[in-house]
C-alpha positions as CSV (number, residue, x, y, z in Angstrom):
1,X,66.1,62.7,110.3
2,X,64.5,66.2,110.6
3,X,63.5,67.6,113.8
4,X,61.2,70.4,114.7
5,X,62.0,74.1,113.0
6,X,64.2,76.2,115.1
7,X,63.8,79.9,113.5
8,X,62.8,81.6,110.4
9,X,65.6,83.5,109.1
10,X,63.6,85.2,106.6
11,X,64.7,83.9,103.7
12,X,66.1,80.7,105.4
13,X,64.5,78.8,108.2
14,X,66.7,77.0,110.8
15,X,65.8,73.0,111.2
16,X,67.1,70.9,113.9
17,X,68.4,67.5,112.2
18,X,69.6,64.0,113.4
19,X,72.6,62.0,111.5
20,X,75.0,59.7,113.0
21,X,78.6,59.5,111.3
22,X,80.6,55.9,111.2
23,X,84.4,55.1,111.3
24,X,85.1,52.5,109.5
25,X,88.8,51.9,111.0
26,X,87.7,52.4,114.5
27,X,89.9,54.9,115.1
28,X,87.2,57.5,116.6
29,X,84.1,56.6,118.5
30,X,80.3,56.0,116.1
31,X,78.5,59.5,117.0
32,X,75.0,60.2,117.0
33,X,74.9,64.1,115.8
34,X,72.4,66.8,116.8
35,X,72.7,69.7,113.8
36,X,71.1,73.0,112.8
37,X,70.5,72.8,109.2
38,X,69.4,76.4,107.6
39,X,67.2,75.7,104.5
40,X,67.0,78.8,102.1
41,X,63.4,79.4,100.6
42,X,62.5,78.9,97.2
43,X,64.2,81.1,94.4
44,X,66.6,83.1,97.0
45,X,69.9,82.4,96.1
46,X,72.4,84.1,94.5
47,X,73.7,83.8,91.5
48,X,77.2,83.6,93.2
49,X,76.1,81.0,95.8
50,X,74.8,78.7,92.6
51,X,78.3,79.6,90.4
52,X,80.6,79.1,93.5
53,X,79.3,75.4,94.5
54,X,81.3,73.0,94.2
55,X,80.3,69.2,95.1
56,X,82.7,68.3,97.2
57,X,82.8,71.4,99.3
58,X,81.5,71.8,103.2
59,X,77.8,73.8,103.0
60,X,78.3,76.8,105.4
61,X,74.5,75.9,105.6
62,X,75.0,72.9,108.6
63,X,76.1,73.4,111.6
64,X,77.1,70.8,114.5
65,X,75.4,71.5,117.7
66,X,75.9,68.3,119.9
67,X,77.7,64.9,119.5
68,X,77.2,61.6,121.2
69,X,79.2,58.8,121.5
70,X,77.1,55.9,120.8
71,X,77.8,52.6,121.3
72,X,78.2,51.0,117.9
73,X,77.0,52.1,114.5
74,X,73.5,53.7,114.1
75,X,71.6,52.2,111.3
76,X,68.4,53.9,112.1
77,X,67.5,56.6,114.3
78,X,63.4,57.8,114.3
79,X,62.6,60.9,116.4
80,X,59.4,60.3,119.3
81,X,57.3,63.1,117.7
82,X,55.2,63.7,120.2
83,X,58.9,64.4,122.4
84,X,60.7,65.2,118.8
85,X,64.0,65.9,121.6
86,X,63.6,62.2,122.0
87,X,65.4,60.2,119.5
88,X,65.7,56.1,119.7
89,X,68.7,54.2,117.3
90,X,68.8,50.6,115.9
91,X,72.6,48.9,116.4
92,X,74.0,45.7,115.3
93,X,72.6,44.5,118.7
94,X,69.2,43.4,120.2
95,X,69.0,46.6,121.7
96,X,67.3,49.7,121.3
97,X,69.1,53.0,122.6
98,X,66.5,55.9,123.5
99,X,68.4,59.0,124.0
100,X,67.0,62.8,125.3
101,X,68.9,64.9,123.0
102,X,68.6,68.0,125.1
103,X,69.5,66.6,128.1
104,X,73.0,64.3,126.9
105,X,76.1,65.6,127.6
106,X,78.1,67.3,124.5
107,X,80.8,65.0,123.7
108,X,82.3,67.1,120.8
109,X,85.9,68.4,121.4
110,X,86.1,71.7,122.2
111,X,89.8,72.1,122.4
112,X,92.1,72.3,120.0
113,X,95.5,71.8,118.8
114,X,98.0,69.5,121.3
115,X,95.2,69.7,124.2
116,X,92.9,68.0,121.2
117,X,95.4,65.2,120.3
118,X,95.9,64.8,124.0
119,X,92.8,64.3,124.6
120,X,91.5,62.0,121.5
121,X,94.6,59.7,122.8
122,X,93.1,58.7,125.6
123,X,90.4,55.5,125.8
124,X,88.4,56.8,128.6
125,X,87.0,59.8,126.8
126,X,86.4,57.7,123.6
127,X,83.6,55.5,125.9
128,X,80.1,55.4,125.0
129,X,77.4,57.9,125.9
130,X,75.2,56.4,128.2
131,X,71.8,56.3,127.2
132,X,68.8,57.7,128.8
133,X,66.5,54.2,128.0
134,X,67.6,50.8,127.0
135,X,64.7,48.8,125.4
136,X,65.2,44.8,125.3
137,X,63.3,41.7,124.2
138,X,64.7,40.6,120.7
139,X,66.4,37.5,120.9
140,X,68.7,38.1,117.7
141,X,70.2,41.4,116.4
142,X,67.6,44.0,115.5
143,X,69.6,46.2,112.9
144,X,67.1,47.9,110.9
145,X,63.4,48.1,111.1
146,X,62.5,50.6,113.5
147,X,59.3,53.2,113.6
148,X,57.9,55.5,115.8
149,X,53.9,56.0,116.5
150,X,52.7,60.1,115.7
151,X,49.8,59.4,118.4
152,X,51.6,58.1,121.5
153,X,55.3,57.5,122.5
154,X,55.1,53.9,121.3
155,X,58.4,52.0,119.3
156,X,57.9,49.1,116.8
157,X,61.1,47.3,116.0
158,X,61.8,44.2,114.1
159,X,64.3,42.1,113.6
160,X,66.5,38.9,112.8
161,X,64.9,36.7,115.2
162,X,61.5,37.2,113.1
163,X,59.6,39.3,115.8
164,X,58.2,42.4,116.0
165,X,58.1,43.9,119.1
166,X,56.7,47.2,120.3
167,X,57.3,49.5,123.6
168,X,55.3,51.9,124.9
169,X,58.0,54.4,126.6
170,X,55.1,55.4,129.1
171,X,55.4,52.2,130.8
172,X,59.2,52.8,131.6
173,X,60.2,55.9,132.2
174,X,58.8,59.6,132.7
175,X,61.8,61.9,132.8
176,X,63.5,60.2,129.8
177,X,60.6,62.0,127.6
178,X,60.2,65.2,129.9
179,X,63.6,66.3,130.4
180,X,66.2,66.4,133.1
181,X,67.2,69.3,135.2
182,X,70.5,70.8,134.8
183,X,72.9,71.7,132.5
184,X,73.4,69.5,129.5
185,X,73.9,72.3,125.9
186,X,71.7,73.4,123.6
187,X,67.4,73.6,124.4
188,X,68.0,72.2,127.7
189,X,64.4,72.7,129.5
190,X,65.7,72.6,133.2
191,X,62.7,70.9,134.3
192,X,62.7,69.0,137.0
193,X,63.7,64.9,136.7
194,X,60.6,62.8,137.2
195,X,60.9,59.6,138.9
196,X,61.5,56.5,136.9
197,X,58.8,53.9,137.3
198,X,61.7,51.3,137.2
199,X,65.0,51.7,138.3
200,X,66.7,55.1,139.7
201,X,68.6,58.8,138.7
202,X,72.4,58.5,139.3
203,X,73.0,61.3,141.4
204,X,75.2,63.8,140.2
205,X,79.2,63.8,140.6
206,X,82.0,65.5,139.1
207,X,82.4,63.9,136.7
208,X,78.6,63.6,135.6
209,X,76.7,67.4,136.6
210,X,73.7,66.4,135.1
211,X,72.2,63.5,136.7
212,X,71.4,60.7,133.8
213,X,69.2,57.8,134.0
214,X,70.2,54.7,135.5
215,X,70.6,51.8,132.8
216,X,67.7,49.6,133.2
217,X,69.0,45.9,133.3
218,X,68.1,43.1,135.2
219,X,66.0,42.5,137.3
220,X,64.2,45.6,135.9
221,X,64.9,45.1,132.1
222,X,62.2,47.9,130.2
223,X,60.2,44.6,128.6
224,X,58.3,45.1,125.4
225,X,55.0,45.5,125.9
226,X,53.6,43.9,122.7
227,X,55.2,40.7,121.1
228,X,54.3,40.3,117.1
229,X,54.6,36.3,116.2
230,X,54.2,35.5,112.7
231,X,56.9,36.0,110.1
232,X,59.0,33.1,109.5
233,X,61.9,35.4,108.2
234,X,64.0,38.3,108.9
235,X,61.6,41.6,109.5
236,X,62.6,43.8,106.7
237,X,60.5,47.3,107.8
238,X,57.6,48.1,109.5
239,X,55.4,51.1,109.7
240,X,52.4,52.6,112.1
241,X,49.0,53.7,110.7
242,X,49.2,57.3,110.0
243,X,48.3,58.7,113.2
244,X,47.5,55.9,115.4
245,X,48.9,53.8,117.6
246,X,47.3,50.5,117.6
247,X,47.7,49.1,114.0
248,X,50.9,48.6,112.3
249,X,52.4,46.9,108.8
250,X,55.5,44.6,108.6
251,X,57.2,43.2,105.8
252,X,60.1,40.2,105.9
253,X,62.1,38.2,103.9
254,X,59.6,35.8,103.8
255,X,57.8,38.2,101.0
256,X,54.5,38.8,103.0
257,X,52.8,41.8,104.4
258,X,51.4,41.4,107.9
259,X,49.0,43.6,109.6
260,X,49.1,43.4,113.1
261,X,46.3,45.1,115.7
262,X,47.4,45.9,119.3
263,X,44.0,45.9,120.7
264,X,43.3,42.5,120.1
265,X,45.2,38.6,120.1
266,X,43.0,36.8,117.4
267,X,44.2,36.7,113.8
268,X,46.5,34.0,111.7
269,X,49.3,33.7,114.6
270,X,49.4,33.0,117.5
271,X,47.1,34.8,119.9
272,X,47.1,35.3,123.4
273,X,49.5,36.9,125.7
274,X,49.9,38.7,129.2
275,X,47.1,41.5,128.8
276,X,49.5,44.3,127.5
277,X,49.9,45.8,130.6
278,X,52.8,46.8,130.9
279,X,54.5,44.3,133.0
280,X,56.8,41.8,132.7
281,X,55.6,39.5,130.3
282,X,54.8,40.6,127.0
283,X,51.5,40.2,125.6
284,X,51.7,38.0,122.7
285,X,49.6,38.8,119.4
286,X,49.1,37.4,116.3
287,X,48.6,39.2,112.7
288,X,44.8,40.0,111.5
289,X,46.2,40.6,108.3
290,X,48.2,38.7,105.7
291,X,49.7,39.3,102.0
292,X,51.8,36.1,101.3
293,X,54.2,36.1,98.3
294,X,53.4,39.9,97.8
295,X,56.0,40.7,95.1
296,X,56.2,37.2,94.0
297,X,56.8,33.4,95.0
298,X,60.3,33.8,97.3
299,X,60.9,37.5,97.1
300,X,61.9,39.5,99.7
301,X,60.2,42.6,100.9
302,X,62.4,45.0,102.2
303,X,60.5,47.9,103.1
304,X,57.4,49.7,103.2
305,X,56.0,53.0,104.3
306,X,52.1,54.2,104.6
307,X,50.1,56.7,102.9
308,X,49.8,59.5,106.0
309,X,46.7,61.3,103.4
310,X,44.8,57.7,102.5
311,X,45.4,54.8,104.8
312,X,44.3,52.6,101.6
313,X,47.6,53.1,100.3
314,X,50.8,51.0,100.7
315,X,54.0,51.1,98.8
316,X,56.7,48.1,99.0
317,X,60.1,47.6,97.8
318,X,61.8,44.4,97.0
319,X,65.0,43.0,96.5
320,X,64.5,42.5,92.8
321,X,64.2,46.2,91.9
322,X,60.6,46.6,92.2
323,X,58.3,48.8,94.2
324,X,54.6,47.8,94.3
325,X,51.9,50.2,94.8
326,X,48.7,48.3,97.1
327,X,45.6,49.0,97.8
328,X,45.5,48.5,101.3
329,X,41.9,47.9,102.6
330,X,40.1,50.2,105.5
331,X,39.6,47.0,107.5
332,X,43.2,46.0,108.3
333,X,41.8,41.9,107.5
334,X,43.6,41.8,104.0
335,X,46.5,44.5,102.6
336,X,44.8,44.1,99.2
337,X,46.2,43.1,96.0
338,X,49.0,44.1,94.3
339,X,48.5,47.6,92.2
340,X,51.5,48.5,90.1
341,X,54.9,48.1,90.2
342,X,58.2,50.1,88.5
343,X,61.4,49.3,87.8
344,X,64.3,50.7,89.7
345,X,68.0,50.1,89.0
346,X,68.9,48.2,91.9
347,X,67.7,46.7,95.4
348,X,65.3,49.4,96.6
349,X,66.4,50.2,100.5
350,X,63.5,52.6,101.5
351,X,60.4,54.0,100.3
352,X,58.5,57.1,102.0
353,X,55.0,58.9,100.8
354,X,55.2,62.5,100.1
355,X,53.9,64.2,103.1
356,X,51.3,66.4,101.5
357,X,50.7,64.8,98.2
358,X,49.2,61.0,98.1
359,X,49.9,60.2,94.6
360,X,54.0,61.1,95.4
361,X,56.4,59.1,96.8
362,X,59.9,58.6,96.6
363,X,62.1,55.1,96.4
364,X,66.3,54.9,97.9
365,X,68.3,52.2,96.5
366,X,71.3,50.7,96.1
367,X,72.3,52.2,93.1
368,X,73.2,55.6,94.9
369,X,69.5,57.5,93.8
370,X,66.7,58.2,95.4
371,X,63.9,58.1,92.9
372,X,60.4,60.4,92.6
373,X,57.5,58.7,91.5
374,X,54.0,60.5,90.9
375,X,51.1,57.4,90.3
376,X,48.3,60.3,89.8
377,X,45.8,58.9,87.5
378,X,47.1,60.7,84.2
379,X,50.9,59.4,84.3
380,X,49.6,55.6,85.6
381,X,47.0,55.3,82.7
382,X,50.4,57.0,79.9
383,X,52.4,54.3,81.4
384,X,50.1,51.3,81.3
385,X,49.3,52.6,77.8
386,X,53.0,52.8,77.1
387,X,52.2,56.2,75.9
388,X,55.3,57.4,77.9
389,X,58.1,54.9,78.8
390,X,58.2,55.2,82.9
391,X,55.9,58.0,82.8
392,X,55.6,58.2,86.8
393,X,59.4,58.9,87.4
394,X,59.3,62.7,87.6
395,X,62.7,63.0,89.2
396,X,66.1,60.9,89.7
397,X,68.3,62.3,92.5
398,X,71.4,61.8,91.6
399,X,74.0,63.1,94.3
400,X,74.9,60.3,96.4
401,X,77.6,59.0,93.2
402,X,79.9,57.5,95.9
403,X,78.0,55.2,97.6
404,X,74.5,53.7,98.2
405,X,71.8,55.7,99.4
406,X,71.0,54.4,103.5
407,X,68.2,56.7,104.3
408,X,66.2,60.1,103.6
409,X,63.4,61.5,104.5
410,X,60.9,64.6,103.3
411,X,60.9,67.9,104.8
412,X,56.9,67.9,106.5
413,X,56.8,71.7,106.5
414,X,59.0,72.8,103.1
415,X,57.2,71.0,100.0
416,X,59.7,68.8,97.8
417,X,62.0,69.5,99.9
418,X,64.3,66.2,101.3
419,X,67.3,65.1,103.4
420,X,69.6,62.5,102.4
421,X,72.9,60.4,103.6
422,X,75.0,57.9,101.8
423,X,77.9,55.9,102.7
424,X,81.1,55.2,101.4
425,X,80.4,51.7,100.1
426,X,82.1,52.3,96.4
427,X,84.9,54.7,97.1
428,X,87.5,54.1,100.4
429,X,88.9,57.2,99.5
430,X,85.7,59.6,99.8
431,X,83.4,60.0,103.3
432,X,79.7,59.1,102.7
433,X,77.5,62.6,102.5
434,X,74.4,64.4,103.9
435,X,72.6,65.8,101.3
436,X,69.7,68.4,101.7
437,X,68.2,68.8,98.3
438,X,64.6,70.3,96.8
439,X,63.0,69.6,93.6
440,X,62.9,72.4,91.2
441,X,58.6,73.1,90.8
442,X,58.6,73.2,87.3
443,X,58.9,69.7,87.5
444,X,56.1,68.8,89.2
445,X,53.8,71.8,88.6
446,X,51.2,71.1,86.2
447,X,52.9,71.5,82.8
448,X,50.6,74.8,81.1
449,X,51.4,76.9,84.4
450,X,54.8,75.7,84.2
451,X,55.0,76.8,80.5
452,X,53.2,80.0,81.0
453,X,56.3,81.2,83.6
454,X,58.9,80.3,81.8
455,X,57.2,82.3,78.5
456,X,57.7,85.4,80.7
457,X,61.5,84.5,81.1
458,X,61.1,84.4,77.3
């Protein structure tokens, strides 16, 4: 995941980044990774830079800034963007892990040599970080669907035990999102520590300068504060409005598209609840919305991502190699109806809206691409007119050759710009990748201006 800019370099800028590295063996602890990542502007490299690549080669271009032991693989980590220092990861747990990236001890070995192998040999220093939050409440592993709110500090997770569930990290802890004071590596604010509205600080030691937040179990477990009752299969995704809080979109393996509203418990499920206070018991709340059968009679839905510049528009992916474009209505009472669909080469894994261009949107799947689709008016009406065979593909990424695509994400602030990881899932012998990749413009420039530049080349 990207995190906010760090400098401009001229003709690079400097991006903080979040990616968390897996070992298969389990001969070295799951990390979390906090990285500067220096992305070069448009049409400045050098000739030598483009001649001298070579695929399989380390970019001088990413830098490792922190590590974290984390406690299991991370399928998912989403930044808090209104705290973008804030990051929270799914596990092959129940549990949530919120961690303050600033504020986390730097678990990356600095020595070297025989003090390095020492040092790696020993168990104790392989244990996990400790997190700054723990968030509970699913009753069955939650390993993927996670999303974070751009209006308030709020989580939505979903899981195997058919339930969303949503947290509002007001409600449990201050300092977690406001920094701790102390040392602790790179952008540490050395504010204050605020006090916990449950639990306590640890008070510093030796072994642990910076004081870290106690580990919120019973009897003060950080509950959800919403409960989501209403799928009757495995939650695939999920995804806020753009720029609210109160209104979110889930999709499951039972193939329908719920729209859930915070504010109120009346719709198809089951309504009620505790009042969504904030205290122990969660308030229960059914969906206002529903889709059934969305891509079909017993299709699964596996993800689904929101249009942040029309909150009409949906895109879904399926297990059967399909994404389908809806026309999501203003009034969250019905998703709509099914608008148009493309075939992709394999299950599609994630699906994400351009962030400045509606009609764009790009598609990860199992077949190691990420896909770019443009559904402006012109290509739709070539390809229903089979004018153009798959006239709104634009662009196939096709770097990730050794294993399937797990996520990506678009740069906000450098157009057609995107981040991407893969694992290893084809190839033992070769490490899964991070990829930072931009689509050439003449691609996706109209084509007359795009002609008219390279007649000059001419």
């Amino acid at each position: 995941r990207w995190g906010p800019k760090v400098e401009d370099l001229g003709y690079k800028t400097k991006y903080r980044a979040y990616l968390s590295e897996q070992v298969l063996d389990g001969s070295k602890p799951d990390t979390l990774i906090l990285a500067h990542i220096d992305v070069l502007k448009p049409h400045v490299a050098s000739c030598e830079a483009v001649s001298n690549w070579q695929e399989r080669s380390q970019a001088p271009h990413v830098r490792i800034v922190k590590t974290i032991y984390h406690p299991g693989e991370v399928n998912k980590v989403r930044e808090i963007p209104q705290h973008p220092e804030v990051v929270v990861t799914h596990t092959d747990s129940p549990q949530l892990y919120v961690w303050n990236m600033d504020q986390q001890p730097n678990r990356r070995p600095q020595s070297a040599g025989l003090a390095a192998a020492a040092s790696s040999s020993s168990s104790s220093s392989d244990a996990p970080s400790r997190p700054d939050l723990v968030l509970v409440g699913h009753e069955d592993d939650a390993p993927f669907p996670l999303a974070c709110s751009a209006a308030q500090p709020r989580v939505g997770s979903g899981g195997n035990d058919q339930l969303v569930l949503v947290w509002d990290l007001n409600d449990h802890v201050s300092s977690t999102l406001a920094g701790r004071g102390g040392g602790g590596g790179e952008g540490t604010s050395g504010r204050k520590a605020t006090e916990l509205k449950r639990g306590s600080l640890t008070p510093p030691s030796s072994s642990n300068p910076t004081p870290s937040l106690l580990l919120l179990g019973p009897p003060f477990p950080p509950p959800a504060r919403w409960r989501l009752e209403g799928h009757t299969a495995t939650v695939g995704d999920l995804v806020f409005q753009p720029g609210g809080s109160q209104v979110l979109v889930s999709v499951a393996d039972d193939g329908r598209i719920l729209t859930w509203d915070l504010r109120t418990g009346a719709g198809g499920g089951r309504g009620g609840g505790g009042g969504g206070d904030g205290g122990a018991t969660a308030c229960v709340l059914g969906f206002v919305g529903e889709l059934a059968d969305a891509h079909g009679v017993g299709v699964n839905v596996m993800c689904v991502d929101w249009c942040p510049l029309d909150e009409n528009l949906l895109v879904t992916g399926e297990c059967d190699h399909l994404y389908h474009f809806h026309a999501h209505r203003t009034t969250p009472a019905s998703p709509g109806h099914h608008h148009h669909h493309q075939q992709q080469q394999s299950e599609v894994i994630h699906v994400e809206w351009h962030p400045t261009c509606k009609d764009v949107f790009a598609s990860g799947s199992e077949d190691h691409t990420i896909a770019i689709w443009d559904l402006s008016p012109s290509r739709v009406e070539a390809e229903v007119n089979k004018a153009k065979a798959a006239a709104a593909l634009i662009f196939r990424h096709l770097g990730h050759r050794s294993g399937r695509v797990t996520d990506f994400q678009w740069l906000p602030s450098e157009p057609w710009t995107l981040i991407s990881v893969s694992d290893n899932s084809d190839d033992d012998h070769n490490d899964g990748t991070l990829q930072v990749w931009r689509i050439m413009d003449l691609i996706y420039r109209p084509y007359e201006e795009a002609l008219a530049e390279l007649d000059q080349h001419r």
